[in-house]
GUROTOR-844536 format. One line per 8 residues: number of its first residue (from 1); their letters; for each residue x, y, z negated of N, C-alpha, C. Coordinates in Angstrom, 2 decimals. Layout:
REM GUROTOR-844536
NUM	A	X,Y,Z,X,Y,Z,X,Y,Z ~ ... .
***
This chain:
REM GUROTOR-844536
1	XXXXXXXX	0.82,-1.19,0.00,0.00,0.00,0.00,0.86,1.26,0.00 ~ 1.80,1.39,-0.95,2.47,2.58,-0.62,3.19,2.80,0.47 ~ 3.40,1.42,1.43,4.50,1.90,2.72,3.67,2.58,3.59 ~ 2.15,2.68,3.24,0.98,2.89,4.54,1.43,4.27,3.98 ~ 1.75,4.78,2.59,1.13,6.16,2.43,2.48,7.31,2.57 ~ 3.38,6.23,2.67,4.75,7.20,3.15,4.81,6.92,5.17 ~ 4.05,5.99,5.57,4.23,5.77,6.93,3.62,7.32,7.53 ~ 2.44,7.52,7.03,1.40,8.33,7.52,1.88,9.55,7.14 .
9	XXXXXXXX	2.57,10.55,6.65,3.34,11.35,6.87,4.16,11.55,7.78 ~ 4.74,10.29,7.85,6.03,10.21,8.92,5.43,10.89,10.56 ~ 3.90,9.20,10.67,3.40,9.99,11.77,3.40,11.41,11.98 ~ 2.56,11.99,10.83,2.11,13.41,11.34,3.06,14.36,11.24 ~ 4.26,13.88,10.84,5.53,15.10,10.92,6.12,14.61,13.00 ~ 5.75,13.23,12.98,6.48,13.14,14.60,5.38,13.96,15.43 ~ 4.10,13.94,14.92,3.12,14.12,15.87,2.92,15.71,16.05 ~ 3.66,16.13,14.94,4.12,17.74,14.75,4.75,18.43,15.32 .
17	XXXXXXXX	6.13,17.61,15.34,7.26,17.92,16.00,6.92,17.85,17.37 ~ 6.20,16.63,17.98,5.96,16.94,19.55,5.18,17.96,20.01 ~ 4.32,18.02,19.32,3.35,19.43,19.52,3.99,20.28,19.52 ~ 4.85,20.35,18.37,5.63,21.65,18.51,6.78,21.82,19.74 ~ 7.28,20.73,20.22,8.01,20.87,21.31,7.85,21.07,22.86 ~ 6.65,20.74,22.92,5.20,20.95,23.98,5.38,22.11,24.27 ~ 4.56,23.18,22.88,4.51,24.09,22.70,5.61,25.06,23.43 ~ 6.55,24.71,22.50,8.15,25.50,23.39,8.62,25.62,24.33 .
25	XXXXXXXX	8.35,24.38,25.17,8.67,23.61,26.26,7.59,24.84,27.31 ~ 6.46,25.00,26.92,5.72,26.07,27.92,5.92,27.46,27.65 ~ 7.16,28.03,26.42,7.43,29.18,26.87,8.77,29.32,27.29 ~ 9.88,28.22,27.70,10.93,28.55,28.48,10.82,29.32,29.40 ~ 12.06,30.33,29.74,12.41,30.98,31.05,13.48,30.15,31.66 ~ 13.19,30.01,32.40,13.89,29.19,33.36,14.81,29.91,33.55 ~ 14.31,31.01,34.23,15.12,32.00,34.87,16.25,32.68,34.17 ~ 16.71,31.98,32.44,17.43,32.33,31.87,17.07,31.69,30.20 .
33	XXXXXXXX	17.81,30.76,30.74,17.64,29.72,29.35,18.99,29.65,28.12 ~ 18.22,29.55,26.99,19.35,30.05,26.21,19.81,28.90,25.61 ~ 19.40,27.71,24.88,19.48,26.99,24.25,19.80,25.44,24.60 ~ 20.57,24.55,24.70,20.84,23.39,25.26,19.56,22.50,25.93 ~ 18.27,22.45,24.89,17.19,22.11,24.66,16.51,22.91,26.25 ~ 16.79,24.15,25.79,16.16,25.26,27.34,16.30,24.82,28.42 ~ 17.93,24.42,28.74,18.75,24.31,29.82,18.07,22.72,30.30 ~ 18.36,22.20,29.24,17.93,20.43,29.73,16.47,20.60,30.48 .
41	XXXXXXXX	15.56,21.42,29.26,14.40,21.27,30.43,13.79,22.11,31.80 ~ 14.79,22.78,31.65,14.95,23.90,32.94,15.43,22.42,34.05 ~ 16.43,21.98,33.61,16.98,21.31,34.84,16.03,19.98,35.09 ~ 15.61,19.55,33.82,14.76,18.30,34.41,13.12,18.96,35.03 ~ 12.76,20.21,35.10,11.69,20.62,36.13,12.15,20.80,37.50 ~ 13.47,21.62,37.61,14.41,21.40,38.80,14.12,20.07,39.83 ~ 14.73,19.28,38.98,14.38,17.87,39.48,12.88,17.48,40.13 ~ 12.01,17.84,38.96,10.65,17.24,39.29,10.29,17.36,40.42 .
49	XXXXXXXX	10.73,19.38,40.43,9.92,20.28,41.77,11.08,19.29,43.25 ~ 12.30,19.33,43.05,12.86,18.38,43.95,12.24,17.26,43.95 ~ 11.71,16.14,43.74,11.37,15.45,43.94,9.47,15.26,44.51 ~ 8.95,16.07,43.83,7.83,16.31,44.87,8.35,16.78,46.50 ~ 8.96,18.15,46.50,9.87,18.09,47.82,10.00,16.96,48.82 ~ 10.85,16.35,48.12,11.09,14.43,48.95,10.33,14.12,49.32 ~ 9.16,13.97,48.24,8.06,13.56,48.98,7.03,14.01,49.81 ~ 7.45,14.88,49.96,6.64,15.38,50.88,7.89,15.25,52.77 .
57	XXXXXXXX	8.53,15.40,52.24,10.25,15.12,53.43,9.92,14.17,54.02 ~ 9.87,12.83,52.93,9.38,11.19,53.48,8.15,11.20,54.09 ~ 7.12,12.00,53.90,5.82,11.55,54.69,6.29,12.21,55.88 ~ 7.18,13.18,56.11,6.70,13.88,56.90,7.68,12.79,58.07 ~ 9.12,12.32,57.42,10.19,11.85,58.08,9.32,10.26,58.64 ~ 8.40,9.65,57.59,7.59,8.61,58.07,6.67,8.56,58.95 ~ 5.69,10.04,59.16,5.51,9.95,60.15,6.07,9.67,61.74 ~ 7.17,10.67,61.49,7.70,10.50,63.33,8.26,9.22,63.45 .
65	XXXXXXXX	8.72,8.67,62.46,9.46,7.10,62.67,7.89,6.47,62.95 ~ 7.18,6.55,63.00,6.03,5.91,63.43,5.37,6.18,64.47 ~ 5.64,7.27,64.98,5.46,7.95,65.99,6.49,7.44,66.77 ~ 7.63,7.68,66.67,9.30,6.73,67.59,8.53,5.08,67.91 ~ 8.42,4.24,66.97,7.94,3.30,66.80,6.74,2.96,67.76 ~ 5.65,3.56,67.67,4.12,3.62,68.84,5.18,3.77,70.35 ~ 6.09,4.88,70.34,6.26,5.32,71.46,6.94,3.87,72.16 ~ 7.76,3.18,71.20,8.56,1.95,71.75,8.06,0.64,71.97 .
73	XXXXXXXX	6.22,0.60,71.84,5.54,-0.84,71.43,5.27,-1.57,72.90 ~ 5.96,-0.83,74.25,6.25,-1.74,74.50,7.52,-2.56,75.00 ~ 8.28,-1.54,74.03,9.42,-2.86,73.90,10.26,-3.22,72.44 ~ 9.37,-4.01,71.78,9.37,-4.19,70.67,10.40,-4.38,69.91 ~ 11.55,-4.60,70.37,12.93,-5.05,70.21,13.48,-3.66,69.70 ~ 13.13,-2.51,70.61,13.82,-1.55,70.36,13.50,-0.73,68.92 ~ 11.80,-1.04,68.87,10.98,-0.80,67.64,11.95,-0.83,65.96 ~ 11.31,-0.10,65.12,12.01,-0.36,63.82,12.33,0.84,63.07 .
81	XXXXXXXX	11.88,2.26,62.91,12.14,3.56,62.73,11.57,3.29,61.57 ~ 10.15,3.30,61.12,9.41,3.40,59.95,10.26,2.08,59.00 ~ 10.89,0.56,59.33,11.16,-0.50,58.21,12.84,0.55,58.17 ~ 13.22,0.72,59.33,14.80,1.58,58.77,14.79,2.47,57.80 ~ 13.41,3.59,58.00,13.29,4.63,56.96,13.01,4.16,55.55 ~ 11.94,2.87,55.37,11.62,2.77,54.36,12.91,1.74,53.78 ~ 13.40,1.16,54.34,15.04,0.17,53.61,15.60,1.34,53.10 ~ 15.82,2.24,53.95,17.03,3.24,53.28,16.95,3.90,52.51 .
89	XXXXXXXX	15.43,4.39,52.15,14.79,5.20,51.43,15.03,4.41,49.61 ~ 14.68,3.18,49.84,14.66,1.73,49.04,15.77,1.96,48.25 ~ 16.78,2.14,48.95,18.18,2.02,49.14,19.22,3.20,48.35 ~ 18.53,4.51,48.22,18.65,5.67,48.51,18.55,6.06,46.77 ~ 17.44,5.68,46.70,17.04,5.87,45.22,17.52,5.36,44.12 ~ 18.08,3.96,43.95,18.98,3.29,42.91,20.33,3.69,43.17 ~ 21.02,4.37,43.95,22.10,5.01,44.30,22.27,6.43,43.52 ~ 20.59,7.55,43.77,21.09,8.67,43.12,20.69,8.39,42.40 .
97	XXXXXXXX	20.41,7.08,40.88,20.07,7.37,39.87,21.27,6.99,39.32 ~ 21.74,5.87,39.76,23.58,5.46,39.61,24.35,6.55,39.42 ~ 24.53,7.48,40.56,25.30,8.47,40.96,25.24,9.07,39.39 ~ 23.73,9.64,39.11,23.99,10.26,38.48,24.20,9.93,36.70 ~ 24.09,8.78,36.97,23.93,7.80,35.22,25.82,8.56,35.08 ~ 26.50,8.01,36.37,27.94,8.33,36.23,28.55,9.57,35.72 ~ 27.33,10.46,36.72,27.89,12.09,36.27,27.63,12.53,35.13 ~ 26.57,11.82,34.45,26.29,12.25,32.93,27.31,11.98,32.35 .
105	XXXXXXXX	28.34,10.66,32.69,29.37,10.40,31.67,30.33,11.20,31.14 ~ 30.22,12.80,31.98,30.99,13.87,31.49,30.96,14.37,30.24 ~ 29.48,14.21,29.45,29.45,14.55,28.56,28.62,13.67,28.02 ~ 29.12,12.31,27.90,28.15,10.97,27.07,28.07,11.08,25.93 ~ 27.15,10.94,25.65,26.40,10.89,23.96,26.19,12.32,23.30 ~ 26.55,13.64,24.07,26.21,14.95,23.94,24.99,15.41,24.42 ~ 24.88,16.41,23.93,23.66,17.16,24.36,23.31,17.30,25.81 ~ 24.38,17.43,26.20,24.56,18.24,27.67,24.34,16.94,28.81 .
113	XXXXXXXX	24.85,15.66,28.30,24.34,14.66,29.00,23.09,14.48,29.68 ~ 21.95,14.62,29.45,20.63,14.52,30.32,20.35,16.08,31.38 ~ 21.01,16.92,30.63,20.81,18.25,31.96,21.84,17.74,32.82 ~ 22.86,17.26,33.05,23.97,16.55,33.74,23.31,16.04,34.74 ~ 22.24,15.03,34.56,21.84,13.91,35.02,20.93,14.15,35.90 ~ 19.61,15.45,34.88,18.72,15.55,35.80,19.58,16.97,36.95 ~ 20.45,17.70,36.37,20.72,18.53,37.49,21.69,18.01,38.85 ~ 22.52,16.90,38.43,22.56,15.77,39.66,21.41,15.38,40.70 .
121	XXXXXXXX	20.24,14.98,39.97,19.29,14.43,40.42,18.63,15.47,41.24 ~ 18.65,16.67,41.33,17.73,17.50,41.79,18.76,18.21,42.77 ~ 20.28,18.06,42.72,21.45,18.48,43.63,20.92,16.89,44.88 ~ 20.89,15.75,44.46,21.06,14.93,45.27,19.73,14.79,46.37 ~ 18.51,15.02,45.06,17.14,15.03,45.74,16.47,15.66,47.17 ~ 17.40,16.67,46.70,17.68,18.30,47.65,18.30,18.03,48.89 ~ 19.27,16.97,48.90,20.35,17.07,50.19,19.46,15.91,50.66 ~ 18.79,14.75,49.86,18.41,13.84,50.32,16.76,14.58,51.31 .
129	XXXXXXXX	16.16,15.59,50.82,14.94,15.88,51.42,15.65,16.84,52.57 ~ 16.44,17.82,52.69,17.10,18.06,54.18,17.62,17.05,55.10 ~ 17.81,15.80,54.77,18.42,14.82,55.42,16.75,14.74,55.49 ~ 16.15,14.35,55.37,14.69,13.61,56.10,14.23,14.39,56.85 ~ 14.00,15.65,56.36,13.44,17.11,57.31,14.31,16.83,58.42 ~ 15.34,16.91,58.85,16.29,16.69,60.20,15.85,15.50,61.12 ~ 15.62,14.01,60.05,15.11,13.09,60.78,13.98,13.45,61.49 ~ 13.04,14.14,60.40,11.99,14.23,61.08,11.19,14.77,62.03 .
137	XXXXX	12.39,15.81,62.23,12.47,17.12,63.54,13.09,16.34,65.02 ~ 13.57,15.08,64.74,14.47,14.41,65.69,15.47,15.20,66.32 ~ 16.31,14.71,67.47,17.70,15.36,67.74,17.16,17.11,68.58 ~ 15.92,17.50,68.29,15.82,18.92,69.22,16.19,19.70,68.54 ~ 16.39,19.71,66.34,16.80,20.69,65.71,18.49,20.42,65.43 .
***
């Protein structure tokens, strides 16, 4: 009985603390972050907004590989734009999370480790969604 009545504090001090970090978390400036805490989540929105980006890169890069693809059906051999895009894509993603597990190791077990990681992630996300935009313009841009 008493572990229930020291547990239930515990909760509502974690359930506190997240609220309260919520809270904080929606009055960062991005545009000038002061605090390690700031910076980390400045860079892991970085990321996010990069990664919606991508996705929107990949539909657009999946379309024309499907479009390449229709154009080649009848000669099927030559076919294969949309399974190339989606292997590499496959392919693409356990690489920049690698990449960047590595680059965090600059500052492992520090603070600074996860802004490391996600600001990798949103450097790589970035080059990876101009690389699809190009695919998807084919060789006229």
């Amino acid at each position: 009985m008493m572990q229930t009545f020291i547990r239930l504090p515990l909760v509502a001090l974690g359930l506190g603390l997240f609220a309260s970090s919520t809270a904080q978390a929606q009055e960062v400036d991005c545009s000038d972050p002061v605090t390690q805490m700031e910076m980390t989540y400045c860079a892991e929105q970085d990321w996010q907004a990069a990664d919606k980006e991508l996705n929107a890169a990949y539909g657009r890069a999946m379309a024309s590989m499907k479009r390449m693809d229709a154009d080649l059906a009848d000669s099927p051999a030559l076919a294969g734009a949309a399974e190339a895009l989606r292997e590499a894509q496959r392919a693409w993603i356990p690489y920049r999370d690698a990449a960047c597990a590595a680059y965090g190791f600059q500052a492992r077990g520090g603070t600074m480790e996860p802004m490391l990681i996600y600001q990798c992630r949103a450097d790589l996300t970035g080059q990876r969604t101009r690389e699809l935009d190009d695919l998807a313009g084919g060789l006229g841009n």
